[in-house]
matplotlib code that plots the C-alpha trace (Angstrom):
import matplotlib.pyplot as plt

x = [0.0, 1.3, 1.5, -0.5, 0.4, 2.4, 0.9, 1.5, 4.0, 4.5, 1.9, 0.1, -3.3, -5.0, -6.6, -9.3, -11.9, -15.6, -17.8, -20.6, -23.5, -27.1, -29.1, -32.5, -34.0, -31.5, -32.3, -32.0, -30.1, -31.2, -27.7, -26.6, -25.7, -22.5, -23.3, -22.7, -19.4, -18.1, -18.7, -16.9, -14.2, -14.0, -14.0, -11.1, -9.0, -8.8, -9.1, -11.8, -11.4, -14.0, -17.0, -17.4, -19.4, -22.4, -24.1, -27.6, -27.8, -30.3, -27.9, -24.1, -22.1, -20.2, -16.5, -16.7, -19.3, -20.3, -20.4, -16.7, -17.3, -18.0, -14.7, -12.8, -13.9, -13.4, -10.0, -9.0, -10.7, -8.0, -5.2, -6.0, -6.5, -3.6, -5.5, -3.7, -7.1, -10.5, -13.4, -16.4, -19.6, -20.8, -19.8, -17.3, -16.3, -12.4, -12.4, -14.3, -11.5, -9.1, -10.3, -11.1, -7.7, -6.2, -8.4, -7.9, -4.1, -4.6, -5.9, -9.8, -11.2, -15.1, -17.7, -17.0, -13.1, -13.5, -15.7, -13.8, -10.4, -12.3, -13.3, -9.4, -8.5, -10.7, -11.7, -10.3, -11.3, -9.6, -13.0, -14.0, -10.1, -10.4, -13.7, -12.6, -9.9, -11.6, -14.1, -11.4, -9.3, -12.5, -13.0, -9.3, -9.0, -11.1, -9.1, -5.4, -4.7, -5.1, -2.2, -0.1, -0.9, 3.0, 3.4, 0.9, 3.3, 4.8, 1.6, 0.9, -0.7, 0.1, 3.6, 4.4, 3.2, 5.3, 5.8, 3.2, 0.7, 2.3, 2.8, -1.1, -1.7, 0.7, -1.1, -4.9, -4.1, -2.4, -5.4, -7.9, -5.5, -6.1, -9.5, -10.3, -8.3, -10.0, -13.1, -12.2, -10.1, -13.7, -15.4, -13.7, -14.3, -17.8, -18.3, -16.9, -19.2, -22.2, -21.8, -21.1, -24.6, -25.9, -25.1, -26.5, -29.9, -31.1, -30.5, -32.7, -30.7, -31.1, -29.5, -29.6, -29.2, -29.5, -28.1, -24.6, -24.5, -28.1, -26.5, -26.5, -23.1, -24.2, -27.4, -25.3, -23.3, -26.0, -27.7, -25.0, -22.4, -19.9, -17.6, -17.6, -16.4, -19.6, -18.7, -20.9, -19.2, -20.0, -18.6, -17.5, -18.7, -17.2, -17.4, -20.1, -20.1, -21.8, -22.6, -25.0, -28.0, -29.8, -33.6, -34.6, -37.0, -33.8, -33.2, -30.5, -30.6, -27.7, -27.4, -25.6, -24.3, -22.9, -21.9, -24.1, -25.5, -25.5, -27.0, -25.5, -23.5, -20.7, -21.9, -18.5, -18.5, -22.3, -21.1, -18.0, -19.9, -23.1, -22.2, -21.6, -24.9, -26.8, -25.3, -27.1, -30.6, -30.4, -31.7, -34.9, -35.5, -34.3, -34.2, -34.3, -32.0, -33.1, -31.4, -35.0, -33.3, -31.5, -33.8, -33.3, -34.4, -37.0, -34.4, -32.3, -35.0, -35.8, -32.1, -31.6, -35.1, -33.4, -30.5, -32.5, -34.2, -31.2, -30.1, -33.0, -36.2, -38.1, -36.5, -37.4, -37.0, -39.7, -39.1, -38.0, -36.2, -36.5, -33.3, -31.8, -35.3, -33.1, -32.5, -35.5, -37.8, -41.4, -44.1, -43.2, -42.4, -45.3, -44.1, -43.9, -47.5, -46.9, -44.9, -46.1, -43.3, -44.1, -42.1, -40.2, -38.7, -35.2, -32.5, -29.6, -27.6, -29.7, -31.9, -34.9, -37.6, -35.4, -38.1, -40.4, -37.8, -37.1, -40.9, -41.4, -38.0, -39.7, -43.3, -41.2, -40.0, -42.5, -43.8, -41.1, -41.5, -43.6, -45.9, -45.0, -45.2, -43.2, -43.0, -39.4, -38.5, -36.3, -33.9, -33.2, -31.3, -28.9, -32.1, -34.3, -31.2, -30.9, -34.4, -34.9, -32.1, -33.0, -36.6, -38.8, -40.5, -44.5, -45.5, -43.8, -45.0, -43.5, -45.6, -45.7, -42.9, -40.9, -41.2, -41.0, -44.0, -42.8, -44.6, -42.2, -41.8, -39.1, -37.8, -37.6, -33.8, -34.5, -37.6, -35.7, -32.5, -34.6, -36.7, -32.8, -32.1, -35.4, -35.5, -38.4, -39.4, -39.8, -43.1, -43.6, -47.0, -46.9, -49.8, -49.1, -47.0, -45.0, -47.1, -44.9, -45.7, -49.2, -50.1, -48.2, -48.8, -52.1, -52.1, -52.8, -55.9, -55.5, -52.2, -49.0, -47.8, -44.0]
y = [0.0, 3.2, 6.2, 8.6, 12.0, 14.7, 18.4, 20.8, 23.7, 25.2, 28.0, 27.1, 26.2, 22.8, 20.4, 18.7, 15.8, 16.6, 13.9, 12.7, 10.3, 11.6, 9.8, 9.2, 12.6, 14.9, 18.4, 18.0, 21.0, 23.0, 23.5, 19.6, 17.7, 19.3, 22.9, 24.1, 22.0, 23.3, 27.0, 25.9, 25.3, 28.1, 29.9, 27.8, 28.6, 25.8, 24.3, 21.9, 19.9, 17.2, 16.8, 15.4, 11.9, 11.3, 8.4, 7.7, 5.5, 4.8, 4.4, 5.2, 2.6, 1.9, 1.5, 3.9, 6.0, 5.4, 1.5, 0.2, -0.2, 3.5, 4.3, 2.4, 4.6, 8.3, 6.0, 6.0, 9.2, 10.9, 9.2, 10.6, 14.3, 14.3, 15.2, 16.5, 15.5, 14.4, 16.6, 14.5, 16.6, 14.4, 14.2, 11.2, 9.3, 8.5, 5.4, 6.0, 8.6, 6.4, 3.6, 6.6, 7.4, 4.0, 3.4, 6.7, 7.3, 10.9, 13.0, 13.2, 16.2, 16.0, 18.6, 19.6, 20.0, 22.0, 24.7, 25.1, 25.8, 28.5, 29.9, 29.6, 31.2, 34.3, 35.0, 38.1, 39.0, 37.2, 35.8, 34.2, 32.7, 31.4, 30.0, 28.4, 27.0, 25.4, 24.0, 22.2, 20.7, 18.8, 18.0, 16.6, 14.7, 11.8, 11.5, 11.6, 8.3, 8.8, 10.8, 8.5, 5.7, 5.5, 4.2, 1.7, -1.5, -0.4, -1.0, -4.3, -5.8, -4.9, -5.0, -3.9, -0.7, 1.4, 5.4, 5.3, 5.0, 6.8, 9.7, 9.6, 9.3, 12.4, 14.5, 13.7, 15.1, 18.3, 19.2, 18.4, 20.9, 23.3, 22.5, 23.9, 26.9, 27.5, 27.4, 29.6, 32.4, 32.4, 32.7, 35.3, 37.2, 36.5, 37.8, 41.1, 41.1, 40.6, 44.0, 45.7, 44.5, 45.3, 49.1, 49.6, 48.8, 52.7, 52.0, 50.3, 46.8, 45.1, 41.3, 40.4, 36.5, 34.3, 31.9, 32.3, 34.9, 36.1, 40.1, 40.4, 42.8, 44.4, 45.4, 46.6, 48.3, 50.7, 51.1, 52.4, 53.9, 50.9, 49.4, 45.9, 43.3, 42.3, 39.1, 36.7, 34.1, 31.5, 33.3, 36.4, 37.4, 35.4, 38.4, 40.1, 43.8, 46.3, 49.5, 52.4, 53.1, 56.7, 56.7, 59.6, 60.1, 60.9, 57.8, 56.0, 51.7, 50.0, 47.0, 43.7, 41.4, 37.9, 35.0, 33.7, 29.8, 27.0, 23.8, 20.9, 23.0, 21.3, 21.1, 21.6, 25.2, 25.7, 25.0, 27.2, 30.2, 29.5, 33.0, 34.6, 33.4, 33.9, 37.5, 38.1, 36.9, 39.2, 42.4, 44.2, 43.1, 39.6, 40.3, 37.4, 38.1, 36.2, 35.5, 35.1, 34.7, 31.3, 28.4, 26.6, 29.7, 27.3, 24.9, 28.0, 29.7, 26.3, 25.8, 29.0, 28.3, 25.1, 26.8, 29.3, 26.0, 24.6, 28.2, 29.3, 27.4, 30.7, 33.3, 33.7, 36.4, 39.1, 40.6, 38.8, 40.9, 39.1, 40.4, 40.1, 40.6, 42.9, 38.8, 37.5, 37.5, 36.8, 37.0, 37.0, 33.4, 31.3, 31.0, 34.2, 33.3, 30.1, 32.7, 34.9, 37.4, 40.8, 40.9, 43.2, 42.9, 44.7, 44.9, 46.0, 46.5, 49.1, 49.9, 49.3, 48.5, 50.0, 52.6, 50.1, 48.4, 51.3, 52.2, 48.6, 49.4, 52.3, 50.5, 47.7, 51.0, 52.7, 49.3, 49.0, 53.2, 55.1, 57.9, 61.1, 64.7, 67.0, 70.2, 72.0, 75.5, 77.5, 77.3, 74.2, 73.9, 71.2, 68.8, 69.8, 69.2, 65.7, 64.9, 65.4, 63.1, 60.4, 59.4, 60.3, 63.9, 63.5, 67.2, 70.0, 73.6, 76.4, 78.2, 82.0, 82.1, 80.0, 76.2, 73.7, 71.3, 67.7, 64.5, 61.8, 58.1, 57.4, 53.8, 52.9, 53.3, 56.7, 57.9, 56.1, 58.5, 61.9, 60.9, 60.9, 64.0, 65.8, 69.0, 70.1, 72.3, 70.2, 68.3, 64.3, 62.9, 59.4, 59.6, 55.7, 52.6, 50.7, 47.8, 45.3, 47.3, 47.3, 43.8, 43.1, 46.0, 47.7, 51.2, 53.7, 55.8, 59.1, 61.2, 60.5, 64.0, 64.1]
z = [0.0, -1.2, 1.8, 2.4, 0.4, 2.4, 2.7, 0.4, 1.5, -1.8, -1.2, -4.4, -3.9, -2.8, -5.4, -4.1, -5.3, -3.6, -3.1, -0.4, 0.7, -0.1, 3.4, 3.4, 4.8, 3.3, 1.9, -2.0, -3.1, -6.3, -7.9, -7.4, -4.2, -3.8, -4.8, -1.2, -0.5, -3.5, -2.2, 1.2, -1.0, -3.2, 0.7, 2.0, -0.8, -2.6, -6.1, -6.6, -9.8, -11.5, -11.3, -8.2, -7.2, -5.0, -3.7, -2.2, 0.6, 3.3, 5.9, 6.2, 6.3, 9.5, 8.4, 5.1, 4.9, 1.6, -0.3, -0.8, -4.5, -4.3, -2.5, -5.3, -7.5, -6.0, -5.5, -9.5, -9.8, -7.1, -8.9, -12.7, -10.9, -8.9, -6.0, -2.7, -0.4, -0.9, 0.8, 1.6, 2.1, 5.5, 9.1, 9.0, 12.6, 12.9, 11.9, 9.0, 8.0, 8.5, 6.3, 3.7, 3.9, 3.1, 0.0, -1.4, -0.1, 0.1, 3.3, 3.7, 5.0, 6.5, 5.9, 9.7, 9.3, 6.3, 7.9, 11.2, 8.4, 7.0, 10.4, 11.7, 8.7, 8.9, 12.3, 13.5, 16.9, 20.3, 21.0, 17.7, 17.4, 21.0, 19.8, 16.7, 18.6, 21.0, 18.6, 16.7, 19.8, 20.5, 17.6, 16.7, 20.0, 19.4, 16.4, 17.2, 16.7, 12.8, 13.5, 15.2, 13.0, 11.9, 15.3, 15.9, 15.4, 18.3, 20.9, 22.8, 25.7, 29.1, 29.7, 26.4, 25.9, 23.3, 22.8, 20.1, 23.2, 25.3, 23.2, 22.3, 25.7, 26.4, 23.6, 24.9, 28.2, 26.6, 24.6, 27.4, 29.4, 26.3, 26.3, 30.1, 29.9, 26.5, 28.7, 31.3, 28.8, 27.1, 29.8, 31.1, 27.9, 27.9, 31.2, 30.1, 26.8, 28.4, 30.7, 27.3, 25.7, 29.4, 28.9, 25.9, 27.5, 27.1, 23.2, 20.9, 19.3, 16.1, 15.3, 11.8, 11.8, 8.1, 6.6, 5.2, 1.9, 2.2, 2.5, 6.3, 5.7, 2.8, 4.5, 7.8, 5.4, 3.1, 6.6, 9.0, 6.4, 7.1, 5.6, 6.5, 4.1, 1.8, -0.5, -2.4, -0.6, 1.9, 5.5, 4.3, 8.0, 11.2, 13.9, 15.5, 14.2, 15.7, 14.3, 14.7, 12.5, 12.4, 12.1, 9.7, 12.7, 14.8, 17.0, 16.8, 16.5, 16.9, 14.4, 15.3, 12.4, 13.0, 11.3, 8.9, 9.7, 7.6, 7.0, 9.1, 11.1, 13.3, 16.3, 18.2, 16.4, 17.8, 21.2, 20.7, 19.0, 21.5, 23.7, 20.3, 18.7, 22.3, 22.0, 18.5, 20.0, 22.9, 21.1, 21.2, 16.9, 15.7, 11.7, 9.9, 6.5, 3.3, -0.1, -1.6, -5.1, -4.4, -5.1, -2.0, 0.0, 1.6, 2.7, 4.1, 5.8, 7.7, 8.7, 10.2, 12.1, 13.3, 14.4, 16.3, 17.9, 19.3, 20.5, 22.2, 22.9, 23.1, 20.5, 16.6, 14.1, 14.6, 11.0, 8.0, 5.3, 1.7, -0.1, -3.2, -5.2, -7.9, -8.5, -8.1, -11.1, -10.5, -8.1, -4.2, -3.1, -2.0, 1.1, 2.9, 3.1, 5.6, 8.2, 11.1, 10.4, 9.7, 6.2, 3.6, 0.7, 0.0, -1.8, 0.2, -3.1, -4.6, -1.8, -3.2, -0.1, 2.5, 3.6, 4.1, 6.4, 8.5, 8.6, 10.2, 12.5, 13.4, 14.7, 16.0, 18.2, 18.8, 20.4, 22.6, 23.6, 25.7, 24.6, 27.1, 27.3, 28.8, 29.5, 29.7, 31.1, 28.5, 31.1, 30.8, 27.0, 27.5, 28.7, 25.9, 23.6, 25.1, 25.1, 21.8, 20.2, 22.6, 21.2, 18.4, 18.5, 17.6, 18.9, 19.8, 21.0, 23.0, 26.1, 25.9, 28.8, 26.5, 28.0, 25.5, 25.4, 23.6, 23.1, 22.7, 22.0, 24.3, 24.7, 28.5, 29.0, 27.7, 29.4, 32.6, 32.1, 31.5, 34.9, 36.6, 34.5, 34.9, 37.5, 39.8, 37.7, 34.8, 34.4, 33.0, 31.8, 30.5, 28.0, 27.1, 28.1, 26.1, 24.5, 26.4, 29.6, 28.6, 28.6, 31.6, 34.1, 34.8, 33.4, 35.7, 36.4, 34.9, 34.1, 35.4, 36.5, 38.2]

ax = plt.figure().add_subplot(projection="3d")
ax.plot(x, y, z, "-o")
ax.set_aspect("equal")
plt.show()
């Protein structure tokens, strides 16, 4: 048996042989069954050449995934390309890898390894690398003994245990050691994000979740003057961005963007990314970000509901935004009728609809806000000033002495800051509670006068 191909360290790019197992259940996808991997490898830099082979099964098989026949053949096909690995779109165990491996006699990557590459690759924040990190040492211990497999002659019963043990043995108890102060270095940093989301709670937050590509950045971009990368490609965003958005009506939103979800995620990168993608849900708007011109937009829209699922039992989108309809030709999909949503449709590219998206922003805020008035002496400039950039101004008249009479929608961080700020002399109605207030607290009899 020839040996296993060595890594490339030329610089030059990857070639790579795709192929995968089509199980009973799986999501069919429009462009072919290996459409998506091949855009996983187009992001990971590499060079994906064929045509690629597939095979339906009711079951994976134990030792190999797919049938061995099967195997003998991406075998022949990674010989005539020359390949340097073989990507196979499905999660594989470490045996199954390993017998892979000796068929084909080049590496094997799985779906999962390939997508925690392109994170290591691109992450840029200490968080997300920590993350990434800690996602892949779990997910490369229960497979280190693929890579001490040059060693394996030199095992035995008891008595005769060789270094080839012993140095796996050694390894596993250095990346469990990685592992917990992974743990605790993240946790340490999540602590310390969480007070930073706690202090914007007098400002009004917006998460954009999707799946990957839909034009989460490119949205976050034409909305708050960015300039965040915006690629059609799959991760072009792996950190939570945070920006602020200002209402034409004056109030300012700020707008969350995070990495875009996919279908079969790992599930060692969930678990990694959980505080990050917890982050994103804990807004006061969960917009849902849709490429509604890619065919499987169905299939997408339910993966990223899935997601949400496994994040958080009681959180989903509020709004959906249908992008990408200077693509779409035809009538709006017939499915925007089966959701609950409120809905838009936008294109973040030539902003077509994106009135209509702040309009519903706007109601989505004015939910959240109270209706006051307030009356403020002309003495007091610098309060007036700060009153009227923290809310949205419905009414405003001036008293013949000069005191300013406003009614506001404030949100209640802000209407909780001017009652700190607020003189005696200044005088607080609340004409309305918040919606939220209003269907838990009993409003009170008559005006509210402080």
């Amino acid at each position: 048996m020839s040996e296993i191909s060595p890594f490339k360290t030329d610089g030059g790019k990857e070639r790579v042989l795709v192929c995968g197992v089509l199980l009973e259940g799986q999501v069919t996808e429009h462009d072919g069954p290996l459409s998506e991997l091949r855009g996983l490898c187009i992001a990971a830099g590499v060079e994906v050449v064929g045509e690629g082979i597939t095979q339906s099964r009711p079951r994976p098989s134990s030792a190999t995934m797919m049938g061995r026949g099967k195997a003998e053949e991406i075998a022949l096909l990674a010989e005539e390309h020359s390949v340097d690995a073989v990507v196979v779109d499905n999660d594989l165990s470490p045996a199954q890898v390993r017998n892979l491996e000796k068929i084909f006699n080049v590496r094997v990557v799985d779906r999962s390894e390939l997508i925690l590459d392109i994170f290591a690759k691109r992450v840029s924040t200490r968080q997300s690398r920590l993350q990434v990190e800690l996602a892949q040492v779990e997910y490369l211990i229960p497979r280190l003994r693929r890579l001490w497999t040059h060693l394996e002659r030199l095992k035995g019963g008891v008595g005769m245990r060789g270094p080839g043990e012993t140095q796996l043995e050694t390894d596993q108890r250095l990346l469990l050691k990685r592992v917990h102060d992974l743990k605790r270095e993240l946790k340490t940093i999540e602590a310390r994000k969480r007070r930073q989301v706690q202090s914007r709670s007098d400002v009004y937050t917006l998460g954009l979740i999707g799946y990957t590509n839909a034009g989460k950045s490119t949205l976050l971009n034409i909305l708050t003057g960015a300039d965040e990368l915006a690629a059609d490609m799959l991760f072009a965003t792996l950190d939570t961005r945070t920006r602020k958005w200002k209402l034409e009506d004056g109030r300012t939103v700020l707008v969350s963007d995070t990495v875009g979800f996919l279908q079969r995620l790992p599930h060692h990168l969930v678990a990694s990314f959980h505080a990050t993608l917890e982050e994103a849900l804990n807004v006061d708007l969960l917009v849902h970000v849709v490429d509604t011109a890619h065919p499987d937009v169905a299939d997408q829209m339910a993966a990223v509901d899935h997601v949400l699922a496994d994040l958080s039992a009681h959180r989903f989108a509020d709004l959906i935004v249908y992008n990408k309809i200077d693509r779409f030709e035809g009538d709006a999909p017939l499915f925007v009728n089966n959701r609950e949503e409120d809905a838009v449709f936008v294109s973040a590219k030539t902003g077509e609809g994106l009135d209509k998206f702040e309009a519903l922003v706007a109601e989505h805020l004015d939910r959240r806000s109270a209706l006051i008035r307030v009356e403020i002496p002309a003495s007091a400039g610098a309060l007036l000033a700060s009153v009227r950039h923290s809310g949205r101004c419905v009414e405003e008249n001036y008293l013949e002495d000069g005191t300013a009479v406003l009614v506001m929608r404030l949100s209640e961080g802000a209407l909780g800051q001017l009652k700190r700020d607020m003189s005696s002399d200044v005088r607080l109605e609340i004409l309305e509670l918040a919606v939220e207030q209003v269907l838990t607290e009993k409003e009170p009899e008559g005006p509210d006068w402080r």
